[in-house]
C-alpha positions, 0 to 999 in steps of 0.5 A: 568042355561044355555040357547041354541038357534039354527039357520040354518036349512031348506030344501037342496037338497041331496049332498048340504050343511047347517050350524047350529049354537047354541047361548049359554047364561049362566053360562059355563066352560072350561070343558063344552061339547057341542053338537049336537044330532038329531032325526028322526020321529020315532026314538031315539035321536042320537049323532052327534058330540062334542067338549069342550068348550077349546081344539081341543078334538072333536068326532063324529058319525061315520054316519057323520065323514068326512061329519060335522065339528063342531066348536065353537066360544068363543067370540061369546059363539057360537058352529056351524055344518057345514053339507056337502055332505047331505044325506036324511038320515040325516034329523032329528030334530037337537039339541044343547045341553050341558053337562056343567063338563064332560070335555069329548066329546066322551059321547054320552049318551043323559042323560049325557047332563044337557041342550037342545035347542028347536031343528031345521029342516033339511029336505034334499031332494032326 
């Protein structure tokens, strides 16, 4: 079982910036992939990025390439997304998630992913 609770959302202006952070508790591997998806109202749940839990293999939706950079923190069992330049469009319900032996980020199936956090708020204003 893996547990994941995210922090770090809330209401920016269009332009500014946010960092989330997903705390992970649990059994994991180097082989893990986490994630970070959302949702919009009335929309699917989309991939935003990955990366593993050992390496440099990241990946990333092309509507957010050059804009979020995720990262994670071994010591801490922490993986952030830092947003800048945000746009409306981004806002969504943001999701941390894990696929616990994959080993590959560039997955972007919501199915693939075996454990979900609760999910937080980012709201950018225009």
């Amino acid at each position: 079982q893996v547990q994941l609770v995210e922090s770090g959302g809330g209401l920016v202006q269009a332009g500014g910036s946010l960092r989330l952070s997903c705390a992970a508790s649990g059994r994991t591997f180097s082989r893990t992939v986490m994630a970070w998806f959302r949702q919009a109202p009335g929309k699917e749940r989309e991939f935003v990025a990955a990366l593993r839990w050992s390496g440099t293999t990241s990946h990333y939706a092309d509507s957010v390439k050059g804009r979020f950079t995720i990262s994670r923190d071994n010591a801490k069992s922490t993986v952030a997304l830092q947003m800048n330049s945000l746009k409306p469009e981004d806002t969504a319900v943001y999701f941390c998630a894990a696929d616990l032996l994959s080993g590959d980020p560039t997955i972007t199936r919501v199915r693939q992913y075996d454990y979900w956090g609760q999910g937080t708020q980012v709201t950018v204003s225009s």
